[in-house]
HTML snippet that shows the backbone in 3Dmol.js (N, CA, C, O; Angstrom):
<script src="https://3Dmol.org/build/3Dmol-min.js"></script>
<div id="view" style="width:600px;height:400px;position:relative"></div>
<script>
const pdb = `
ATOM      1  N   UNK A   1     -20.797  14.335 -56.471  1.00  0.00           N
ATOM      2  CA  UNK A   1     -19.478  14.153 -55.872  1.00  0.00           C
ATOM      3  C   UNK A   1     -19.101  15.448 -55.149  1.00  0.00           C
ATOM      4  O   UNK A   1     -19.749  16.429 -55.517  1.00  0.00           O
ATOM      5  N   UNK A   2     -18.153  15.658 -54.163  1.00  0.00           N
ATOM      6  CA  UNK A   2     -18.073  16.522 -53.178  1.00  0.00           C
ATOM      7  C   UNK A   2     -17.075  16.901 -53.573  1.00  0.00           C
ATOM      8  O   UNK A   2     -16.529  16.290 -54.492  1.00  0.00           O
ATOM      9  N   UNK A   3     -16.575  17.883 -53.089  1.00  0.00           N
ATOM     10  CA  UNK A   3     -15.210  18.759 -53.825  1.00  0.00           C
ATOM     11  C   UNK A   3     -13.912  17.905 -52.759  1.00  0.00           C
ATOM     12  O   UNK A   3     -12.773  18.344 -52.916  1.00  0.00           O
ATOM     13  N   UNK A   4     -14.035  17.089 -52.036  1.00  0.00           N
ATOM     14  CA  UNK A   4     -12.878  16.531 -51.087  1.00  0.00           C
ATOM     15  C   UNK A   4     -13.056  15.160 -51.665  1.00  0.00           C
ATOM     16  O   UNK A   4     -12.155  14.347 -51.459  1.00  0.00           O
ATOM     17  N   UNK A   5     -14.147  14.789 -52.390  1.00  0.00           N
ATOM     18  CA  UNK A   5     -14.129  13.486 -53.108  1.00  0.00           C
ATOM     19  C   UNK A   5     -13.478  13.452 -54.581  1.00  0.00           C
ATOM     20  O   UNK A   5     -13.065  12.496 -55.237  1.00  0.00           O
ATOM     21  N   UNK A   6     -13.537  14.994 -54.908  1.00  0.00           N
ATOM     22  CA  UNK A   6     -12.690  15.518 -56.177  1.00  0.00           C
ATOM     23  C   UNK A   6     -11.463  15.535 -56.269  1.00  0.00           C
ATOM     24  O   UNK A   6     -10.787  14.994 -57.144  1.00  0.00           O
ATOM     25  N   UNK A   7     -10.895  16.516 -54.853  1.00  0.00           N
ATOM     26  CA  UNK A   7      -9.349  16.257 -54.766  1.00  0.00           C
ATOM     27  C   UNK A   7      -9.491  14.708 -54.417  1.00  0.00           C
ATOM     28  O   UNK A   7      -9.254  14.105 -55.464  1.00  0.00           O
ATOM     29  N   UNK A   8      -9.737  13.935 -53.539  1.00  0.00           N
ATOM     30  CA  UNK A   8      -9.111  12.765 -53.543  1.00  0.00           C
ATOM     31  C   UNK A   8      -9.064  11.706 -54.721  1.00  0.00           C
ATOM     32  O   UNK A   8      -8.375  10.686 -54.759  1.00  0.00           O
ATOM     33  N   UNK A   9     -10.215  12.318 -55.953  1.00  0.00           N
ATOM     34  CA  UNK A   9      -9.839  11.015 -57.280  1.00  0.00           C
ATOM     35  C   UNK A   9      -8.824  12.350 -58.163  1.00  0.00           C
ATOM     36  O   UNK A   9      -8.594  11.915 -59.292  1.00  0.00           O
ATOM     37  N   UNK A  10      -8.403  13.289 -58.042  1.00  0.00           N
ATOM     38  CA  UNK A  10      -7.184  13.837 -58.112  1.00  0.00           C
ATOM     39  C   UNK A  10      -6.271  13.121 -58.018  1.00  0.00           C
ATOM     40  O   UNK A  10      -5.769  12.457 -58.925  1.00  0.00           O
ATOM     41  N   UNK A  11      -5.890  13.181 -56.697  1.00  0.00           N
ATOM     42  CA  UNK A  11      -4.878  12.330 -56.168  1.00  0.00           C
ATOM     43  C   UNK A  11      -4.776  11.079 -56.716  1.00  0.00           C
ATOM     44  O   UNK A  11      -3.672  10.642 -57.043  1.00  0.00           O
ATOM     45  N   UNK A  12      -5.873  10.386 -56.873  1.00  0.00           N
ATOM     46  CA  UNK A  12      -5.891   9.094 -57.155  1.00  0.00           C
ATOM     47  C   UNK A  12      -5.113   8.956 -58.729  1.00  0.00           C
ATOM     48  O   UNK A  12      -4.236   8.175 -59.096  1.00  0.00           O
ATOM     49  N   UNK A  13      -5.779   9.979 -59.420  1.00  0.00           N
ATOM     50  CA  UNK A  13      -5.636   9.701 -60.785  1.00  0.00           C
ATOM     51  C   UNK A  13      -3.782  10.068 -60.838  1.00  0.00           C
ATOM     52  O   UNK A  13      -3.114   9.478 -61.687  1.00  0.00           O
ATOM     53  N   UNK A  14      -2.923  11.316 -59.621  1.00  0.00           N
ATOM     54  CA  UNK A  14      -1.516  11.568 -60.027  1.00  0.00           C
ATOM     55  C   UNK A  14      -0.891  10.272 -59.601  1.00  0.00           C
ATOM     56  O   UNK A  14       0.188   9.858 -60.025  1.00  0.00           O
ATOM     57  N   UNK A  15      -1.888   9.485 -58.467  1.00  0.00           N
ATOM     58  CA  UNK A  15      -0.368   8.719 -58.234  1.00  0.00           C
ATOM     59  C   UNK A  15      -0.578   7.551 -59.113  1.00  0.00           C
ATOM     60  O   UNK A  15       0.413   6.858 -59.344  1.00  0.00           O
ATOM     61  N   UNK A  16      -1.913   7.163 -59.733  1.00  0.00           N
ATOM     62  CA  UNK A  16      -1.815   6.085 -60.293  1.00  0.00           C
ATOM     63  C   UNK A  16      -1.038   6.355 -61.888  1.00  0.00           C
ATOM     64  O   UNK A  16      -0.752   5.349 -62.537  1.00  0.00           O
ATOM     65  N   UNK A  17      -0.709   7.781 -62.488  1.00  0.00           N
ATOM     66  CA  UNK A  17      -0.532   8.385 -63.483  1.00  0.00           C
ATOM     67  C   UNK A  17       1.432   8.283 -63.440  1.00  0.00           C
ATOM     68  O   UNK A  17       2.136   8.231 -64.448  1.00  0.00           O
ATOM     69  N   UNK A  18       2.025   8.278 -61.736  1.00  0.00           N
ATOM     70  CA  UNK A  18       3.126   8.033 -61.800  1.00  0.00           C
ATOM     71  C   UNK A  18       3.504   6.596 -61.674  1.00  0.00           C
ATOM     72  O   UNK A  18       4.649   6.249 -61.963  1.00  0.00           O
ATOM     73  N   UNK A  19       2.570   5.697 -61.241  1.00  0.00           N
ATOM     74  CA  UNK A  19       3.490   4.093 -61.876  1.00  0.00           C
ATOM     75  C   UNK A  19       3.255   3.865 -63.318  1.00  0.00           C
ATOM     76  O   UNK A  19       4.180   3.367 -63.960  1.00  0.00           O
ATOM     77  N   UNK A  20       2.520   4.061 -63.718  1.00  0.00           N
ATOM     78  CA  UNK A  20       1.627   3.692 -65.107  1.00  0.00           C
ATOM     79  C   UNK A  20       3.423   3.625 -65.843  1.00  0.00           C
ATOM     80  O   UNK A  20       3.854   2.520 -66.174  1.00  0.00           O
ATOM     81  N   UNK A  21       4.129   4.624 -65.987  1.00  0.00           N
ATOM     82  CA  UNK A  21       5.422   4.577 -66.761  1.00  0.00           C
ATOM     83  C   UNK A  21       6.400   3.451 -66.201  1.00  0.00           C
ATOM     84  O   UNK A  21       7.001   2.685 -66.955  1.00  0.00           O
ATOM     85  N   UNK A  22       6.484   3.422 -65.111  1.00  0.00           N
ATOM     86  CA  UNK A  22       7.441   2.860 -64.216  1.00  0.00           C
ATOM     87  C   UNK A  22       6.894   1.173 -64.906  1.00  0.00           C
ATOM     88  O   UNK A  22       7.710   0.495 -65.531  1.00  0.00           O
ATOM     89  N   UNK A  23       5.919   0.841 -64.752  1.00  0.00           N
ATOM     90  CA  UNK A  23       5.327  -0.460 -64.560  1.00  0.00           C
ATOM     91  C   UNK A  23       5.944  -1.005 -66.087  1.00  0.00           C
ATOM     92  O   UNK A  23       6.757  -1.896 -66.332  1.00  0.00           O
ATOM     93  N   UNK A  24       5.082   0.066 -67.129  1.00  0.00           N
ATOM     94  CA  UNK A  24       5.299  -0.090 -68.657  1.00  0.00           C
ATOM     95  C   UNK A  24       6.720  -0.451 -69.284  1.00  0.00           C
ATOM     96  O   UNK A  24       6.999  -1.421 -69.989  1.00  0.00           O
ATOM     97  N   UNK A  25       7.552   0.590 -68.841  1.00  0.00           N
ATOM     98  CA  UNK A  25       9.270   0.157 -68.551  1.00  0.00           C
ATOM     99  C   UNK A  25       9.438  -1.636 -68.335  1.00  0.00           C
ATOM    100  O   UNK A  25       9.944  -2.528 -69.017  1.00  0.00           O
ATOM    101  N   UNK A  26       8.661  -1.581 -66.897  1.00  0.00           N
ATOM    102  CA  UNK A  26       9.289  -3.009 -66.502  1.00  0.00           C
ATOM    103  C   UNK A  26       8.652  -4.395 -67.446  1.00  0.00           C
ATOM    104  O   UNK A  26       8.996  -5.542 -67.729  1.00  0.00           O
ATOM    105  N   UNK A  27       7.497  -3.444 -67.708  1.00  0.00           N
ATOM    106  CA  UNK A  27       6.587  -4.772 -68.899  1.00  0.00           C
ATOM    107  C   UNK A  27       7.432  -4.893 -70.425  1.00  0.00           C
ATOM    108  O   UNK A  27       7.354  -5.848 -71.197  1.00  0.00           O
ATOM    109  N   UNK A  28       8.192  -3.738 -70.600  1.00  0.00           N
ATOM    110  CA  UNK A  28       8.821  -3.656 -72.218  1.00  0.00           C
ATOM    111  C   UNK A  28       9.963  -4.451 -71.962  1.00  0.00           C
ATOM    112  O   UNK A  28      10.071  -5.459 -72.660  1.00  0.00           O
ATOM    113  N   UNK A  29      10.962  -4.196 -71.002  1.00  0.00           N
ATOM    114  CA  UNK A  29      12.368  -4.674 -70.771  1.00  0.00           C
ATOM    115  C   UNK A  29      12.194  -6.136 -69.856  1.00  0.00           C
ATOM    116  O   UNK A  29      13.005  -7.026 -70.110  1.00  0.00           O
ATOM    117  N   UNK A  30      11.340  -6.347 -68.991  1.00  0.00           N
ATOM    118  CA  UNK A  30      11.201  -7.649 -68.246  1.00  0.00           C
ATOM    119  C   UNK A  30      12.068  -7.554 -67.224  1.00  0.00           C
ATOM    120  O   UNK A  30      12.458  -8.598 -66.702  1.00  0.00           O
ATOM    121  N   UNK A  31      12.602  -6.098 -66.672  1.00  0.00           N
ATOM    122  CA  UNK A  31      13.581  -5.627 -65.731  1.00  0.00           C
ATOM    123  C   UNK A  31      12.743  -4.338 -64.872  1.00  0.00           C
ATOM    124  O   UNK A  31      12.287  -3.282 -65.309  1.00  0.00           O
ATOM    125  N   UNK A  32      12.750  -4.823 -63.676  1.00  0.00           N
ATOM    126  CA  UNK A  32      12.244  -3.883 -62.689  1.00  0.00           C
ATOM    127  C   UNK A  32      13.770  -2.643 -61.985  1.00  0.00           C
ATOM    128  O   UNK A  32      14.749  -2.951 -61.304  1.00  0.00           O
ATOM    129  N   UNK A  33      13.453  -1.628 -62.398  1.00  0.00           N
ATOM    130  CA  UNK A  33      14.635  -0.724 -61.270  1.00  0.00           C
ATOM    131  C   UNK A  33      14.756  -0.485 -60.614  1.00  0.00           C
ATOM    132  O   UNK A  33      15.787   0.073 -60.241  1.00  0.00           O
ATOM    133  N   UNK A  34      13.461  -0.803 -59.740  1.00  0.00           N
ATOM    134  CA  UNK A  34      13.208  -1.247 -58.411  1.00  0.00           C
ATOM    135  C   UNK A  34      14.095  -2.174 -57.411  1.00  0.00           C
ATOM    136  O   UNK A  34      14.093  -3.366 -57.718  1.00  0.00           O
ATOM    137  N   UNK A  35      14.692  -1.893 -56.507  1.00  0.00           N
ATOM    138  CA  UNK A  35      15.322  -2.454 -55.324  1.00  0.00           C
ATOM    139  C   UNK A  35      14.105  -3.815 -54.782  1.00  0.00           C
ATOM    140  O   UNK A  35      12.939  -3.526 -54.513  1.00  0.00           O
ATOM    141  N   UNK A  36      14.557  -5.044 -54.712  1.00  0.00           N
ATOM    142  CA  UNK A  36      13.922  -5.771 -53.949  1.00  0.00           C
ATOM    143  C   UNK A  36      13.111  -5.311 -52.931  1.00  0.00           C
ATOM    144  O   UNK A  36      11.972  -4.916 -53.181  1.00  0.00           O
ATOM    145  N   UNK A  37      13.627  -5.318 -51.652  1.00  0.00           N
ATOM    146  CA  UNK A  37      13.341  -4.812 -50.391  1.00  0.00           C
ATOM    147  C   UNK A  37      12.320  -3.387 -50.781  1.00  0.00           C
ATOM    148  O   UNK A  37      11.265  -3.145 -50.195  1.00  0.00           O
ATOM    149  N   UNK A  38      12.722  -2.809 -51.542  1.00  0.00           N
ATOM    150  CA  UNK A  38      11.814  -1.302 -51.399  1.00  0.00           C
ATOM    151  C   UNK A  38      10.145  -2.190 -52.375  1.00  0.00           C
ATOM    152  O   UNK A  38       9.003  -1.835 -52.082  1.00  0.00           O
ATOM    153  N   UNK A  39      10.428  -3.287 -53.457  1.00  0.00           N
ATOM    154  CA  UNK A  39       9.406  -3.713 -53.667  1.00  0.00           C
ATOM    155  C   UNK A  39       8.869  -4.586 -52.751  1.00  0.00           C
ATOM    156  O   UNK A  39       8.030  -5.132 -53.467  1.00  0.00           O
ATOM    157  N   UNK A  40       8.745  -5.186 -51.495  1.00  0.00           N
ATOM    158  CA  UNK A  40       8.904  -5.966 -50.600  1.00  0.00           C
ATOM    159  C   UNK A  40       7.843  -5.324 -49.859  1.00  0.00           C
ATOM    160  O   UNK A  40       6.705  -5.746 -49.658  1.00  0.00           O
ATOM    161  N   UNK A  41       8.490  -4.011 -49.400  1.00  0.00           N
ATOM    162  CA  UNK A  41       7.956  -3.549 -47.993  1.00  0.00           C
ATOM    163  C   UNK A  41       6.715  -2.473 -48.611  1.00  0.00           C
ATOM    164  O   UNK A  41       5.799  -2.018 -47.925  1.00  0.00           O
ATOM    165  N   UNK A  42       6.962  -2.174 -50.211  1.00  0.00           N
ATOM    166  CA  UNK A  42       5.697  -1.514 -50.858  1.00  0.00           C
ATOM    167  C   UNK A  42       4.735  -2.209 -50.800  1.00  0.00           C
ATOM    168  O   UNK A  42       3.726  -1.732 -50.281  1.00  0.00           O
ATOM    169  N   UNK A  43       4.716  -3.412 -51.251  1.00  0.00           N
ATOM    170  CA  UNK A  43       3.537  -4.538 -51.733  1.00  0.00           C
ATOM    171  C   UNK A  43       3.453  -4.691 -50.113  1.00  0.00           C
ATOM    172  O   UNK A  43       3.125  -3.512 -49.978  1.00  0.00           O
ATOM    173  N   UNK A  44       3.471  -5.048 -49.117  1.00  0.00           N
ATOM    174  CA  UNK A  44       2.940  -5.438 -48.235  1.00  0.00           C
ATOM    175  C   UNK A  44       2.199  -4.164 -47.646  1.00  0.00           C
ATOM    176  O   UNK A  44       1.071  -4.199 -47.154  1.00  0.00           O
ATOM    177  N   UNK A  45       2.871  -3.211 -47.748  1.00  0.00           N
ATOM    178  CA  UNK A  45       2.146  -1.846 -47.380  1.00  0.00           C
ATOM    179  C   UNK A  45       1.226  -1.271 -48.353  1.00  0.00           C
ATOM    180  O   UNK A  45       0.986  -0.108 -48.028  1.00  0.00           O
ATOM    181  N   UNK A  46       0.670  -1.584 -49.319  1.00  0.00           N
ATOM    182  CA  UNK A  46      -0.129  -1.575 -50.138  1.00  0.00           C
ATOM    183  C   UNK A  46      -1.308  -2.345 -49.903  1.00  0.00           C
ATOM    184  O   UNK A  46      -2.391  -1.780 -50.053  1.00  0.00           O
ATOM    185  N   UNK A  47      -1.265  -3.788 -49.491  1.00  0.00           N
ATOM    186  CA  UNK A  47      -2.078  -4.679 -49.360  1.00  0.00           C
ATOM    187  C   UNK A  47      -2.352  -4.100 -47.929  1.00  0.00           C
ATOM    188  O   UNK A  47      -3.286  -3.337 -48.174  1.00  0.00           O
ATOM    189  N   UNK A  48      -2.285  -4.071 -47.562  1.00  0.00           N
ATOM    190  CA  UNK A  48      -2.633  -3.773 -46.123  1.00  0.00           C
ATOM    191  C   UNK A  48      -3.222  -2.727 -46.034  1.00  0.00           C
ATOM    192  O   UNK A  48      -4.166  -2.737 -45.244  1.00  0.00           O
ATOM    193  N   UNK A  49      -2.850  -1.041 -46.991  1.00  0.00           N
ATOM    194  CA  UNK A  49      -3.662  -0.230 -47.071  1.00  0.00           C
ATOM    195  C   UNK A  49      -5.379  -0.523 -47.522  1.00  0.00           C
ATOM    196  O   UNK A  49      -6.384   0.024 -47.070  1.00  0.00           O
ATOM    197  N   UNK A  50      -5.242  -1.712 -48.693  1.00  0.00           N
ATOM    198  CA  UNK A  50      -6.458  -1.963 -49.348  1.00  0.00           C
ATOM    199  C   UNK A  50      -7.589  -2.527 -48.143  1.00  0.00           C
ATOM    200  O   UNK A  50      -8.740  -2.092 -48.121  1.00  0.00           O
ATOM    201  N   UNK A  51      -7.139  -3.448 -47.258  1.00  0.00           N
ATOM    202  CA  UNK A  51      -7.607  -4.274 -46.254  1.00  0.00           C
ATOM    203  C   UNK A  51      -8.200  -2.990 -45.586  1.00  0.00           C
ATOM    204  O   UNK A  51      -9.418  -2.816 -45.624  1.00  0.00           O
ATOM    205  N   UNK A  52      -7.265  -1.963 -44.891  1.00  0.00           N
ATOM    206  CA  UNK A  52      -7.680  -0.794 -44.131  1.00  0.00           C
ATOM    207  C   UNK A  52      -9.014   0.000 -45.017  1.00  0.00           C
ATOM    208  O   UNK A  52      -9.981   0.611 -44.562  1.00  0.00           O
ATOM    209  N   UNK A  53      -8.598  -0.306 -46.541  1.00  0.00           N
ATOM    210  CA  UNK A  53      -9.467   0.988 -46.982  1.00  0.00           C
ATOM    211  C   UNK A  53     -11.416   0.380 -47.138  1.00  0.00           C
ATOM    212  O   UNK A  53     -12.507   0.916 -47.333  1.00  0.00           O
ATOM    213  N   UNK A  54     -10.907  -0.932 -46.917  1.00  0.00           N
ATOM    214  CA  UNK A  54     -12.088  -1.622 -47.051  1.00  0.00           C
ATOM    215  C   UNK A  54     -12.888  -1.559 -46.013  1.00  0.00           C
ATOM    216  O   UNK A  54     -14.119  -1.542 -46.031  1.00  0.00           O
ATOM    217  N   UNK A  55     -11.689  -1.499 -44.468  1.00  0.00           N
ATOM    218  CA  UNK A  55     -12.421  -1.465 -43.148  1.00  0.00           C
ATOM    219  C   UNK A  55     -12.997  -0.168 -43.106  1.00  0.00           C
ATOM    220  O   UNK A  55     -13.998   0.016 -42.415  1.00  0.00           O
ATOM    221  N   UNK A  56     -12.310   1.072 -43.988  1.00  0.00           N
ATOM    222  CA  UNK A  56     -13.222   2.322 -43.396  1.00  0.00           C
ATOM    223  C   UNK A  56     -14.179   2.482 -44.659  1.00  0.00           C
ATOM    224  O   UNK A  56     -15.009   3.389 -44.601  1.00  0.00           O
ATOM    225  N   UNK A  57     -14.138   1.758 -45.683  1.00  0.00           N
ATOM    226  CA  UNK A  57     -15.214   1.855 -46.920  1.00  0.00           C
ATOM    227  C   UNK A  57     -15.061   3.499 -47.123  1.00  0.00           C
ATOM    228  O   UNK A  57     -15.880   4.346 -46.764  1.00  0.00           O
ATOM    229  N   UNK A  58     -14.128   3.664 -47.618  1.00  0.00           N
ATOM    230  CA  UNK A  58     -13.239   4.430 -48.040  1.00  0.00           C
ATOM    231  C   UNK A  58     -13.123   4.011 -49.983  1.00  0.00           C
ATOM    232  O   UNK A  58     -12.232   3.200 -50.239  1.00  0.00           O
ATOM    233  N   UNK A  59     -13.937   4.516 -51.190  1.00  0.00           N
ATOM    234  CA  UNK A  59     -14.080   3.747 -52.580  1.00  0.00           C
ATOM    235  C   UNK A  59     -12.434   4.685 -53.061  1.00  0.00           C
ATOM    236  O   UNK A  59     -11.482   3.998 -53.431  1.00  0.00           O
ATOM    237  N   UNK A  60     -12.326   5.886 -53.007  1.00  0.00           N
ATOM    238  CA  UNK A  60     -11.200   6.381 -53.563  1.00  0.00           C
ATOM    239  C   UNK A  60     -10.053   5.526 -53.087  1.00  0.00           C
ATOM    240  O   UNK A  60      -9.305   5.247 -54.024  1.00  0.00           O
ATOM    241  N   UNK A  61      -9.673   5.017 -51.923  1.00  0.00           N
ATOM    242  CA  UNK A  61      -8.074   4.610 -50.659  1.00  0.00           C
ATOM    243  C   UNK A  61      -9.004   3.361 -51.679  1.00  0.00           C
ATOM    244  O   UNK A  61      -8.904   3.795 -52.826  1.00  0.00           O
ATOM    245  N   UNK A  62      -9.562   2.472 -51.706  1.00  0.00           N
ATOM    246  CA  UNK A  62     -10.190   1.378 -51.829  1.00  0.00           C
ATOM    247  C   UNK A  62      -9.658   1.282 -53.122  1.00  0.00           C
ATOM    248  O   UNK A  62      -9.043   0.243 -53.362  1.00  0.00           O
ATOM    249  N   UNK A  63      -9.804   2.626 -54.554  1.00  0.00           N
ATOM    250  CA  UNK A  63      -9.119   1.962 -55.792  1.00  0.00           C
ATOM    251  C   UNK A  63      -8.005   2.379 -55.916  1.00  0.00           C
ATOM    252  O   UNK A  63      -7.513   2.042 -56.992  1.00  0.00           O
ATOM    253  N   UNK A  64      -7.113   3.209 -55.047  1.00  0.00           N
ATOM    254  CA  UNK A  64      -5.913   3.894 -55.078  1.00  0.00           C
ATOM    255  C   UNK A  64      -5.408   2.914 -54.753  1.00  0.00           C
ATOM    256  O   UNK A  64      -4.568   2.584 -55.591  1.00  0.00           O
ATOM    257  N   UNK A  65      -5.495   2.058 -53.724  1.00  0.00           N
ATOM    258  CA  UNK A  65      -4.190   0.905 -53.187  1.00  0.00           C
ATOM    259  C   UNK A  65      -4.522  -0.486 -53.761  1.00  0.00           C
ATOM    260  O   UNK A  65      -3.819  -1.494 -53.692  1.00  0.00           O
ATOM    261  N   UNK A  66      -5.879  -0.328 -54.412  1.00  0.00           N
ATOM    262  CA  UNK A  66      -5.286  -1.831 -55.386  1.00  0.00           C
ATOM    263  C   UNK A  66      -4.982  -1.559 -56.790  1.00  0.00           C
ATOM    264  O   UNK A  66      -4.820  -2.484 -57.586  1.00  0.00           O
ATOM    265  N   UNK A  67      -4.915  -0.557 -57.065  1.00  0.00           N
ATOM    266  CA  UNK A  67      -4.042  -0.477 -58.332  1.00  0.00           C
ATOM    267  C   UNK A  67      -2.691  -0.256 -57.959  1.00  0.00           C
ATOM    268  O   UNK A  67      -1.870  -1.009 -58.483  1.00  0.00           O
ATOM    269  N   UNK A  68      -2.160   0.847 -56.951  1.00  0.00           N
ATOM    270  CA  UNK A  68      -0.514   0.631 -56.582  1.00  0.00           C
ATOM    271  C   UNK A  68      -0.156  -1.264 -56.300  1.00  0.00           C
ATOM    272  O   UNK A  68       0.742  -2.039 -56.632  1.00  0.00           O
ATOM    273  N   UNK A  69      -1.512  -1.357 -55.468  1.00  0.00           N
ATOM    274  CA  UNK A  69      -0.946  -3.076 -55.002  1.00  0.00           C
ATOM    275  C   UNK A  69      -0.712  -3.702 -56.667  1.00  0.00           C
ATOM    276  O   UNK A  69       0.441  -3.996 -56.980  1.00  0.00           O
ATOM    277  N   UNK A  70      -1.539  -3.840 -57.429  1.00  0.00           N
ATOM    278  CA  UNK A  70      -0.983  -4.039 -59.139  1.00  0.00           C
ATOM    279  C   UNK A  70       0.183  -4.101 -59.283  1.00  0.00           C
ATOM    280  O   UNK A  70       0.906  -5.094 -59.213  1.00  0.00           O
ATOM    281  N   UNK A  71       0.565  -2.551 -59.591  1.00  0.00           N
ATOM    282  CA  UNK A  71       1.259  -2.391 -60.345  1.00  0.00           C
ATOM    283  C   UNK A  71       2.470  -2.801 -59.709  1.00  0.00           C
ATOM    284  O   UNK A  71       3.358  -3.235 -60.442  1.00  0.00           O
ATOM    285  N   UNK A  72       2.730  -2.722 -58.070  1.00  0.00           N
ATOM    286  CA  UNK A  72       4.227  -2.775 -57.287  1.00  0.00           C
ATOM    287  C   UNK A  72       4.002  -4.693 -57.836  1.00  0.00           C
ATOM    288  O   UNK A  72       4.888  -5.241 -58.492  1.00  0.00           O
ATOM    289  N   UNK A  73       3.212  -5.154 -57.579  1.00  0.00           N
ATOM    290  CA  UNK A  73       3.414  -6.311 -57.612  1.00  0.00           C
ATOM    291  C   UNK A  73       3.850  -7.091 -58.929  1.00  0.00           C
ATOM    292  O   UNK A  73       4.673  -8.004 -58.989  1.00  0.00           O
ATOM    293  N   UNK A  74       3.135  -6.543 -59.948  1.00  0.00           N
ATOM    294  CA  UNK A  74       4.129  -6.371 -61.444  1.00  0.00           C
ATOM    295  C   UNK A  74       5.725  -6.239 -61.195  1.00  0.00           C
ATOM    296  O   UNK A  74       6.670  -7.026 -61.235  1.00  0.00           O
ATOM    297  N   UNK A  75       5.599  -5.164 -60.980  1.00  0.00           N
ATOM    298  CA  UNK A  75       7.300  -4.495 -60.543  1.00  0.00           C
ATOM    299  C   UNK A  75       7.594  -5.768 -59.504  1.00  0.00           C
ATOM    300  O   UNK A  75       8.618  -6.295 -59.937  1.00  0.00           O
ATOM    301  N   UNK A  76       7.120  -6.523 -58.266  1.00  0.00           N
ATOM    302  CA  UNK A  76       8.225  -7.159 -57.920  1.00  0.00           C
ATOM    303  C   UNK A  76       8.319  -8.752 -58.163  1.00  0.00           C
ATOM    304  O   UNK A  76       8.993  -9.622 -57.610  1.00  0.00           O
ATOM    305  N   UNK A  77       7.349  -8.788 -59.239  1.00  0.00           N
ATOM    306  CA  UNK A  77       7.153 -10.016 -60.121  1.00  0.00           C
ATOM    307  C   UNK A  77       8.695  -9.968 -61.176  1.00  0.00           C
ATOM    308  O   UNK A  77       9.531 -10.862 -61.311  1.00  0.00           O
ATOM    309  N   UNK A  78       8.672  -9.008 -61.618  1.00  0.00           N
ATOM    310  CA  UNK A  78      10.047  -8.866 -62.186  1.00  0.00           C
ATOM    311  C   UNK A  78      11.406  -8.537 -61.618  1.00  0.00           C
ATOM    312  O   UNK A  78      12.405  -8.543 -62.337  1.00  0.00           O
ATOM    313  N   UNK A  79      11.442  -8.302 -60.563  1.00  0.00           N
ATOM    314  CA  UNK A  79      12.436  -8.194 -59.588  1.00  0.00           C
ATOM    315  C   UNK A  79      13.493  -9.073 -59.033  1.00  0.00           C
ATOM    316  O   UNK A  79      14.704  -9.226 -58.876  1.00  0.00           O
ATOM    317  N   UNK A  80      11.762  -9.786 -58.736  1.00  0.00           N
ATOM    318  CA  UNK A  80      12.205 -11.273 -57.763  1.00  0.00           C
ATOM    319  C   UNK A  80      12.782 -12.039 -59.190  1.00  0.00           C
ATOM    320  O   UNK A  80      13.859 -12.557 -58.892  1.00  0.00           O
ATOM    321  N   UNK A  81      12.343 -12.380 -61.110  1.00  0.00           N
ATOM    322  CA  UNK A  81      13.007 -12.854 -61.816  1.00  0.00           C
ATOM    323  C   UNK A  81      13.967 -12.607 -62.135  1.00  0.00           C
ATOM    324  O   UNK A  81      14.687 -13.465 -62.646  1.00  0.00           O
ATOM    325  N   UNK A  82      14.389 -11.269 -61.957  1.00  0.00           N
ATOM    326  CA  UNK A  82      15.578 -10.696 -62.637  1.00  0.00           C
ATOM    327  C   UNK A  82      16.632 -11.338 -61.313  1.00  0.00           C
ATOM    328  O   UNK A  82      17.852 -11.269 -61.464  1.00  0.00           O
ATOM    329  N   UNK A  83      16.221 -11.763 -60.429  1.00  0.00           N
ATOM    330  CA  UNK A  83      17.377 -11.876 -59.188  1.00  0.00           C
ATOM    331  C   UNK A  83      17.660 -13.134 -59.413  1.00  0.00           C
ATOM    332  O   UNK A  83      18.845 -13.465 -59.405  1.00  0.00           O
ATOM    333  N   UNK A  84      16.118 -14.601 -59.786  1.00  0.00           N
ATOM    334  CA  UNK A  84      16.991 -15.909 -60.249  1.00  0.00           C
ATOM    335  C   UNK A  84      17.569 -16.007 -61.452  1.00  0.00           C
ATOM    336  O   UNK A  84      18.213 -17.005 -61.775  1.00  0.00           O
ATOM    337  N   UNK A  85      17.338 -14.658 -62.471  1.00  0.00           N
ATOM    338  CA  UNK A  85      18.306 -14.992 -63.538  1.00  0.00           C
ATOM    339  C   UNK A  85      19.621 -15.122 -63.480  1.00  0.00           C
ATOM    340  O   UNK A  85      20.293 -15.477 -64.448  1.00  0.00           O
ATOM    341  N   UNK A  86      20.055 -14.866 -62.431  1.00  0.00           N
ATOM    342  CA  UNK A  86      21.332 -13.766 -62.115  1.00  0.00           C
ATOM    343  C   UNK A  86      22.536 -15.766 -61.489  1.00  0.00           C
ATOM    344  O   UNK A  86      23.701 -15.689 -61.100  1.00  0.00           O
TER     345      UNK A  86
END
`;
const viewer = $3Dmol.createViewer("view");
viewer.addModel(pdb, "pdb");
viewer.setStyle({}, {cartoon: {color: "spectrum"}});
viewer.zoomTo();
viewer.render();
</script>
């Protein structure tokens, strides 16, 4: 592994290390604190990163944006319920 393939599963590992809580929250309570719209325009910009990361075969962008795509989509799985509970 290359030292720019190092920082990038770095990276990989902080940002996937900052939903990991966020997500867990929304899995304990069944309540996302997440804004609709900000889960909306994440998940589509997520999926779309994965699509991109596939076109440049890119394996780090490739497991970085389908685990954010996961986890936002968790988060707006509970979002979108918490809004028909209402």
């Amino acid at each position: 592994m290359t030292p720019l393939e190092i920082m990038g599963m770095i990276g990989l590992i902080a940002v996937a290390c900052a939903w990991v809580p966020e997500t867990i929250r929304t899995l304990r309570t069944k309540k996302s604190g997440l804004e609709l719209k900000f889960n909306l325009v994440y998940v589509a910009g997520s999926l779309l990163l994965v699509a991109y990361s596939f076109g440049i075969n890119d394996m780090i962008f490739i497991l970085l944006n389908t685990f954010a795509s996961i986890m936002s989509l968790i988060n707006l799985y509970y979002t979108i319920m918490e809004k028909r509970r209402r």
